[in-house]
DODRENLUM-638206 format. One record per residue (C-alpha): x, y, z. Coordinates in pm, whole numbers, plus 50000, padded with zeros to 5 digits. Layout:
// residues N
XYZ...
***
This chain:
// residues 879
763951659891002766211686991122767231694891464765741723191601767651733191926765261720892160767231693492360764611691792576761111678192347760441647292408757861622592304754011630192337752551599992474748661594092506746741604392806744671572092725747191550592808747371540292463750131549192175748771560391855750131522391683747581512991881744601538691807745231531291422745291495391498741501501891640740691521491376741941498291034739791470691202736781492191211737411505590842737861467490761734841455890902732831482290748734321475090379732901438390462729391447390499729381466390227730411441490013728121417690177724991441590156726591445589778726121413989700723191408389874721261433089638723191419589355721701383089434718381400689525718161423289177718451385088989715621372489180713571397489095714721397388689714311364988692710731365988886709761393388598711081373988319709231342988442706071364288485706501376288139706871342787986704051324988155702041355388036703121349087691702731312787729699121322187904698321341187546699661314687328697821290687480694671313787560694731317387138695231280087053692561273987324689751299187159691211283786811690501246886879687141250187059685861280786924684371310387113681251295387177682811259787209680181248186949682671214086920682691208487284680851174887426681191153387735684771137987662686401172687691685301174988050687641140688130691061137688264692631133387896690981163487731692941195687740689781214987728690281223488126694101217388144694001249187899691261271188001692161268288408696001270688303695321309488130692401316788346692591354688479689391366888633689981407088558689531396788163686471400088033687131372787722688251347288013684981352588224682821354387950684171317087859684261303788213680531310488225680051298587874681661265988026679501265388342676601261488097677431238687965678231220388253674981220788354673441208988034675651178488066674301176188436671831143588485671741154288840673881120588909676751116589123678161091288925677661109788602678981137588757682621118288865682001098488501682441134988324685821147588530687311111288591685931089888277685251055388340687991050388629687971076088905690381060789167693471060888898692641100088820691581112589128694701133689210694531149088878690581153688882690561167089253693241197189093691011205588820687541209889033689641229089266690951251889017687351251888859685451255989185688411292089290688351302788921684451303588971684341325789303687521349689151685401358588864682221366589110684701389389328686611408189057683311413988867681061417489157680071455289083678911445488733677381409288849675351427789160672601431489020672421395788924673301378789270670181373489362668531366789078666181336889035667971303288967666301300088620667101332488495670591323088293672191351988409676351346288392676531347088815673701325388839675761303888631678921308588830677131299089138675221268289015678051255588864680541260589213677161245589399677701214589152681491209789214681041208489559678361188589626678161166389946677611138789804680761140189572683771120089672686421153389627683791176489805685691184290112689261185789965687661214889734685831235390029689141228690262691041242189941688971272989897688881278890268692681277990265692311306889958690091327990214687111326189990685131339190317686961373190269685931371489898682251365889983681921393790229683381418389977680511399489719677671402989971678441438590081678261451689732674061436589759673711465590052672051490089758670221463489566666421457989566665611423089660662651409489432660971376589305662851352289582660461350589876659951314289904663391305189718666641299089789669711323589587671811306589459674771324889659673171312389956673181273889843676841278989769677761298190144675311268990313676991238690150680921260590242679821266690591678291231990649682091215890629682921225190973682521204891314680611173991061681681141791161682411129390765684581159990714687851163390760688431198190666691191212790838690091244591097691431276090962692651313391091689511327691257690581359191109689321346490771686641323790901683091322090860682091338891181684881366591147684161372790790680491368590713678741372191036680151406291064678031415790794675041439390934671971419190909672761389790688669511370990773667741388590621669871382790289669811346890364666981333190595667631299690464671381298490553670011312490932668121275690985671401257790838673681276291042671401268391350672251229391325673301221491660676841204791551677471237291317676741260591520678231247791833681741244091607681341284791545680551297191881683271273692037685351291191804684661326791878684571317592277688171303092238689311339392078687181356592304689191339792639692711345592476691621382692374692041376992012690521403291821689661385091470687071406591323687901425691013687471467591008684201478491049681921485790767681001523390907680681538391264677621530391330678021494491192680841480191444682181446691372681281431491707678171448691697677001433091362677841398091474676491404491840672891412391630673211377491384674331354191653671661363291869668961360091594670791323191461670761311191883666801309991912666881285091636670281264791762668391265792121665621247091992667901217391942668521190692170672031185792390673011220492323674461227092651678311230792573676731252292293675041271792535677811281492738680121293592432677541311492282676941331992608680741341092695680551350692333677751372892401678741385392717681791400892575680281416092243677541431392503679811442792704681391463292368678571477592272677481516692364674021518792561671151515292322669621543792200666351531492023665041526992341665001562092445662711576192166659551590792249660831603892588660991570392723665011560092857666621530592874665981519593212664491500493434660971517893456660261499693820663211516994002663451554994049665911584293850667761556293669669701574693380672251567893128675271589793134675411591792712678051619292708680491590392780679691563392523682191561392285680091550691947676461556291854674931524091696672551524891371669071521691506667891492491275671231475791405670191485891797666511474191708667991437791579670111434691896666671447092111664241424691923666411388491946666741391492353663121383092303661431368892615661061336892466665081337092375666001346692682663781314492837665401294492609668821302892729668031300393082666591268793043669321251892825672091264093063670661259393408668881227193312671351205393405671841223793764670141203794057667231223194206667541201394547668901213294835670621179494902672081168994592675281193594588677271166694816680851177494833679571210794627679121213494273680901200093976682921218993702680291214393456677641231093688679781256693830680721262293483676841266093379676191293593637679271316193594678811315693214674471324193283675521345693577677931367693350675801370793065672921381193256675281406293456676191424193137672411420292996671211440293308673351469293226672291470492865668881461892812665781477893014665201454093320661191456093274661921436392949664061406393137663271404593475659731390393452660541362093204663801353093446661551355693761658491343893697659191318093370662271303393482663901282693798666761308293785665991319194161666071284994297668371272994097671121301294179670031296694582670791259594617673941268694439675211297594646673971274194962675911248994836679481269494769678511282895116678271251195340681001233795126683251263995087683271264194746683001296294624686791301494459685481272294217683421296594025686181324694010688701297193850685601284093589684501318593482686691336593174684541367593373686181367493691689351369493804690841342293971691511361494285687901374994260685311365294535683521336894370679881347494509679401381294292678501370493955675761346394169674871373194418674991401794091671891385893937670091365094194669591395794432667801418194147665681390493996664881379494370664071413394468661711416794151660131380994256659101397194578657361426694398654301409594381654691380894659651601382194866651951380295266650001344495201652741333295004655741342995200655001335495503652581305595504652991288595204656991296095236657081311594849659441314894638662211298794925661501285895254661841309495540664681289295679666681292595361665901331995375667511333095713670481312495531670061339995267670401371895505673361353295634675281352295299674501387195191675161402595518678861387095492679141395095114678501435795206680351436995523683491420595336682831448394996682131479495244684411477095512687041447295544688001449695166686641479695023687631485494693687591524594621685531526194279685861551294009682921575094018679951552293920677391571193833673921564394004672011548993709672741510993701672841511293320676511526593342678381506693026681111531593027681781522493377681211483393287683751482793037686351506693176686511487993520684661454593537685291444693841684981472894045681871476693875680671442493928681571449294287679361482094306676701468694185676391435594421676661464594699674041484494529671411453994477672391431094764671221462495021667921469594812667251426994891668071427595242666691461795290663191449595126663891413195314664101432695668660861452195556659311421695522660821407495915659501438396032655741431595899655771396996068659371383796218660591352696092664341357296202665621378596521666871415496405670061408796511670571384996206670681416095969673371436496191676951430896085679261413896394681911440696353679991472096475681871486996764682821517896930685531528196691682911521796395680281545596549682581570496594683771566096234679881568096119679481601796275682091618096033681261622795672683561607895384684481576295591683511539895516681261537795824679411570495731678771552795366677811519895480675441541195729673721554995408673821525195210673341494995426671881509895775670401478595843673821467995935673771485896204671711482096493668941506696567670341515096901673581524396762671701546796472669451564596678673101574396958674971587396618672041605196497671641619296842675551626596851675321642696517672471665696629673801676196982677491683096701675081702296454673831725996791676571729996888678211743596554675121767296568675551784096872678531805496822676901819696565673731830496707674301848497035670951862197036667631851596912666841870696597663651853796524660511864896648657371850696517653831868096580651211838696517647141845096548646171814296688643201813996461645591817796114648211796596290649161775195976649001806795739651261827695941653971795295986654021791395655654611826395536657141828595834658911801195826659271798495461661161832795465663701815695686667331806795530668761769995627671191791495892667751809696069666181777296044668911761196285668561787796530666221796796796662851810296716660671826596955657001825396934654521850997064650651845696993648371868296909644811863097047641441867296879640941902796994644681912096789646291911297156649601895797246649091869297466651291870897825654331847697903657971845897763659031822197496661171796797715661001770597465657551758897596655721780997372657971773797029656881738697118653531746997202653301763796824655091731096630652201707996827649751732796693651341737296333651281698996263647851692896454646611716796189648701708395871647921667995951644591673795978642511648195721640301683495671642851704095553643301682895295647241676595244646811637595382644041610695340643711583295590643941545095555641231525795720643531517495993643631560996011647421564595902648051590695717649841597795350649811625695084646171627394944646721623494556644131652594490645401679094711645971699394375642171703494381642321719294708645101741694785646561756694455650441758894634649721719794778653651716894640654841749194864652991732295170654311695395168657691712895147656661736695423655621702495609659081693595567660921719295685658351720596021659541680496094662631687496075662971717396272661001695896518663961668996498666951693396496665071707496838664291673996989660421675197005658481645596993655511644896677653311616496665652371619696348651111580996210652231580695863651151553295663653761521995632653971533895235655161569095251657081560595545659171536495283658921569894972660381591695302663261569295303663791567594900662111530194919660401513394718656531503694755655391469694654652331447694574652721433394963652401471995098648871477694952646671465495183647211492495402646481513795118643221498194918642321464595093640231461294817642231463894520644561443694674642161415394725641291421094361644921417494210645701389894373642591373594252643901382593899647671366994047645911330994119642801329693805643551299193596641281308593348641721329792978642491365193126641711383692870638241374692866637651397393140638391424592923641141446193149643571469092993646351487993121644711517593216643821524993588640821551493675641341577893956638641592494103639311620194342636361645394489634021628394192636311638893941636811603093775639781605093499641201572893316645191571693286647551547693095649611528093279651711521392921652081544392637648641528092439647571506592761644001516092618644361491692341646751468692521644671438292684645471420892976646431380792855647291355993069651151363692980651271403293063649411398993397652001400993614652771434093429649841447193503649441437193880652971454193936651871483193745648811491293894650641485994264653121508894119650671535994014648501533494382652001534094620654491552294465653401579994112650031591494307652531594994686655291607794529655051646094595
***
């Protein structure tokens, strides 16, 4: 206020540009602002604080009313409602104006009179539908109905609360017989009577409890059963179960109009979720399996399935998964809904259903028990990489699942979705229609999943020998191939991806149920009488999947996660479907065209070249030579691709590569054998074996010693080496020695009793080994004439039923005599049990855990021709 002798201050002025009128301008707005929400949130409690007195006070006097009214009630009727008769039951009574007004199903008093009520009910029931609607409406329905249509609803809810809040106490009872008086017998006889079909407010009741979520209710009901012994119903229907058949029965009917509601709380989400329900209520199975009812469900369930809606409530345990549980029920309910008529549409929901609850599930582990894995027993080291599944399934749940993919379910299926699908080659003019193209992607990715879940000895025989799916899948790939139609499929299929290649859900099941097909084909058969497909259409064939694997392996390769080996990979399934689906079209499309140009090469039907891919060139063979390249891996997986010209130059490139590696290394020979001619396979062996893998790609210099212990003259050019691997094989190939038998046509393959002759018969073959390929790595030529059979176990093939007569002409003639008998099998009195006989030592072995009791029928025999094929060309060669 003072001066202070400082003429020069001046005035401070913001460095923000802004005067401080104007920062407390800023700042009274935001202080102003913040006093009006306060006041506003104020008042919004205030307003919020009445609601709730006034929500409590109301409470409190409707609960007082409830008593007052509860005590006038007990008052004017009495406890046992001894005064009670048929007029207090009408619309002008207050009998049930009263008791549903103070109803509360957690007191015991109010139960106790709602089932003293349902009693009487029932005594008043003439089993009458008029007599019925002449008790709630009197003598003029249509003037009441609003107000009697309120009251059975009420009555009909107030029934089911009572069940649920007292459904530890009432457990025991559930399942009680009908005639047994027992208070939830009552309860449930009395809501089966209120809604009864045939009465004129039946659906507006079930569409009101439906809107209530009874269906939640009931599976808490029904869960609390899991401890309690069933007795004294076989041959009768519970009472419970009459109530949840007439419930479930409103949906998809023509007469009713009940409105669909939330899946979430629906019959399918809520009820079929519960583990093994069937067997609670085998009667509601056969009403569930209606063809209308059941196609209403499954539609449902598809629909959430292809917008990924997950509906299903928490699981009961672990080992009881939602999806599971409802996988197991809806396959057991779909062998009786299949048995229907028109129950295609059905059909297709019901597998894209399936296919994703499959899909969910971890890899079944009831079917490894007793040693025995879940695999397919015909193919070779096929295991399941458990470490990675994520749950472990209860084995009664597992053996439900296992049990309903019955043969005769899976024919079923087949059947009802592929029987509307032309089988002739000229009726897919302009390519196939949505409805068929939907058929085969909906089959195709059910069987897909099925494959990879399921042992394939349990499937594949039913699907190749029961059903048209072979034929039915070829005329449809040759259709989407001539037409172009392929992308038709990928834009039908809630599988695929639209930008997927349409062919590999068809080419992902035909080529593995093909390839089982030709298991047992005879030579007859394929070639004259043109069996299963025409050899024209098998040239078609080669054409398609020789395109489909060049396009997967080398113009659009997709680099997969590591799959491991074993088909049956559902980690791998559900962690990266396509890729997967992709892998496993590569795997089974080159064991098809690999077994296809086996079959060419026995008798040609189509040139070679048809089976080598048009893009082999230069720059591919020189790719192929180099390891961890897409030639090099088509080279192992599909060498048929590749012409045998251009295999045998990169194998020769890779060998002269391999020598030339070698040679640095070994500046001088370092290995000198001494071999007495007359012990020349003893001393090889001994020698040879005590070789590493670097000595054995060395050089090794031979010297003989004669009879008389003398070294023989000469110097080890290389002649004499070769001279000594001549010699060794001579010797080791020799039928005498007895490592090999010979076939009639004298080819040679492991003798299946060389145990009885040489006690190390293991040590030799891999001594044999080692002496071919040393051979090889050195360029000298053994002609050696292995049989046709272990020429195909040398490569990791597979033997079939075709590849015996080279083996035991014989047999062969005798299976396929047991392949083409029209008469009753088993009267011939064969079981699975094949006799060896080796050196006169005859002993009997089972080709199936029990095959001594197992007879041969008339439905297993194609079983047992494959098995016994099995047993003769690949478990007695396999060394």
């Amino acid at each position: 206020m003072f001066f202070s002798g400082d003429s020069s201050t001046r005035k401070r002025v913001d460095l923000g540009g802004r005067s401080s009128k104007e920062r407390d301008r800023k700042k009274l707005v935001e202080q102003t602002r913040f006093e009006r929400n306060r006041r506003l949130q104020l008042r919004q409690n205030n307003s919020a604080a009445l609601k709730i007195q006034k929500c409590f006070r109301g409470r409190k006097l409707v609960e007082a009313e409830r008593s007052e009214v509860r005590e006038r009630f007990f008052t004017r009727f009495g406890k046992h409602f001894q005064i009670v008769d048929r007029q207090c039951f009408g619309p002008d009574s207050d009998f049930l104006r009263w008791l549903l007004f103070f109803f509360n199903p957690k007191n015991a008093a109010d139960c106790s009179a709602l089932v003293e009520v349902c009693q009487l009910l029932q005594k008043l029931d003439q089993d009458n539908v008029l007599d019925i609607i002449s008790l709630f409406a009197g003598a003029d329905y249509p003037s009441n109905k609003a107000l009697v249509e309120y009251r059975v609803k009420k009555f009909a809810l107030a029934c089911i609360q009572a069940i649920y809040e007292n459904r530890i106490q009432l457990r025991d009872q559930l399942m009680a017989s009908k005639h047994s008086g027992a208070p939830a017998i009552l309860l449930l006889d009395a809501l089966h009577l209120l809604i009864d079909d045939r009465l004129p407010w039946a659906c507006n009741t079930v569409s009101y409890l439906l809107q209530r979520n009874v269906f939640s209710m009931f599976r808490n009901v029904i869960l609390t059963l899991k401890e309690v012994a069933i007795q004294g119903l076989v041959g009768d229907v519970s009472s419970l179960e009459r109530v949840l058949a007439l419930i479930i029965s409103h949906v998809g009917q023509t007469p009713c109009v009940c409105p669909n509601v939330d899946p979430s709380w629906s019959f399918s989400s809520q009820l079929l979720t519960i583990p093994f329900l069937w067997r609670l209520f085998p009667h509601l199975k056969e009403t569930f399996g209606a063809p209308r009812l059941s196609q209403q469900y499954f539609h449902q369930m598809a629909l959430c399935v292809k917008n990924h809606k997950n509906v299903l409530p928490e699981d009961i345990s672990s080992d009881f998964p939602s999806f599971a549980c409802l996988l197991g029920n809806i396959l057991e309910a779909a062998g009786v809904a299949f048995t229907q008529p028109e129950s295609f549409d059905m059909a297709v929901d019901f597998v894209t259903l399936a296919t994703f609850l499959l899909e969910a599930i971890p890899p079944i582990k009831t079917l490894n028990e007793g040693g025995k894995q879940n695999s397919n027993t015909y193919d070779d080291e096929m295991l399941v990489d458990d470490e990675r599944a994520e749950k472990v399934l209860n084995g009664d749940l597992e053996l439900q699942i296992y049990n309903a993919i019955d043969p005769r379910f899976l024919l079923q299926l087949t059947n009802v979705l592929l029987g509307g699908v032309s089988l002739a080659n000229n009726s897919y003019i302009g390519g196939p229609n949505d409805k068929e193209a939907a058929a085969v992607g909906a089959a195709c990715a059910f069987l897909h999943v099925m494959f990879n879940i399921l042992p394939l000895e349990r499937i594949m025989t039913v699907l190749a020998y029961r059903t048209e799916l072979v034929l039915v899948l070829w005329n449809f790939m040759k259709c989407c191939h001539d037409n172009c139609k392929w992308s038709s499929l990928s834009k039908l299929s809630a599988y695929l991806p639209e930008d997927a290649p349409g062919w590999l859900l068809p080419l992902a099941v035909f080529c593995p149920v093909y390839k089982h097909m030709l298991m047992i084909v005879d030579n007859e058969e394929f070639y004259e009488q043109e069996k299963p497909l025409p050899l024209d259409d098998i040239r078609c064939l080669i054409v398609i999947i020789r395109q489909a694997l060049w396009q997967l392996l080398w113009l659009n390769p997709v680099a997969p996660p590591n799959f491991s080996k074993s088909p049956v990979d559902t980690f791998a399934m559900k962690k990266h479907p396509l890729e997967f689906l992709q892998h496993r079209v590569c795997v089974t499309a080159s064991e098809l065209l690999s077994q296809l140009q086996d079959w060419n090469n026995r008798r040609q039907f189509t040139p070679p070249s048809d089976f080598h891919a048009d893009g082999v060139n230069d720059y591919f063979i020189s790719q192929a030579t180099m390891e961890n390249t897409k030639a090099n891996d088509i080279l192992k997986l599909a060498p048929f691709l590749v012409p045998f010209t251009s295999r045998a130059k990169i194998f020769a490139s890779q060998l002269v590569a391999a020598r030339e590696r070698n040679i640095p290394h070994v500046p001088y020979v370092r290995n000198r054998f001494r071999v007495r001619r007359d012990h020349i396979l003893e001393d090889a062996f001994d020698q040879l074996n005590a070789l590493t893998e670097e000595d054995l790609r060395g050089l090794i210099r031979v010297t003989f010693i004669n009879e008389f212990g003398a070294e023989e003259a000469g110097i080890d050019g290389g002649g004499i080496f070769k001279d000594f691997m001549e010699n060794v094989t001579r010797a080791a190939f020799d039928v005498q020695y007895g490592l090999f038998k010979e076939t009639a046509d004298h080819l040679l393959y492991p003798n299946p009793g060389s145990g009885l002759v040489h006690e190390q018969h293991l040590q030799l073959f891999h001594f044999l080994g080692t002496v071919l390929a040393k051979a090889m790595f050195e360029g000298i030529l053994v002609d050696i004439p292995f049989a046709t059979f272990f020429l195909s176990k040398l490569k990791q093939k597979y033997n079939y039923l075709n590849d015996l007569p080279s083996l035991d002409p014989e047999l062969y003639r005798h299976l396929i005599f047991l392949k083409h008998y029209e008469g009753d099998i088993s009267g011939l009195e064969l079981y699975f049990v094949i006799v060896n006989n080796e050196y006169g030592e005859q002993a009997e072995e089972e080709l199936l855990p029990g095959g001594k009791n197992l007879r041969v029928t008339n439905e297993n025999v194609i079983t047992f021709i494959h098995l016994v094929a099995n047993h003769r060309l690949n478990f007695q060669v396999h060394v």
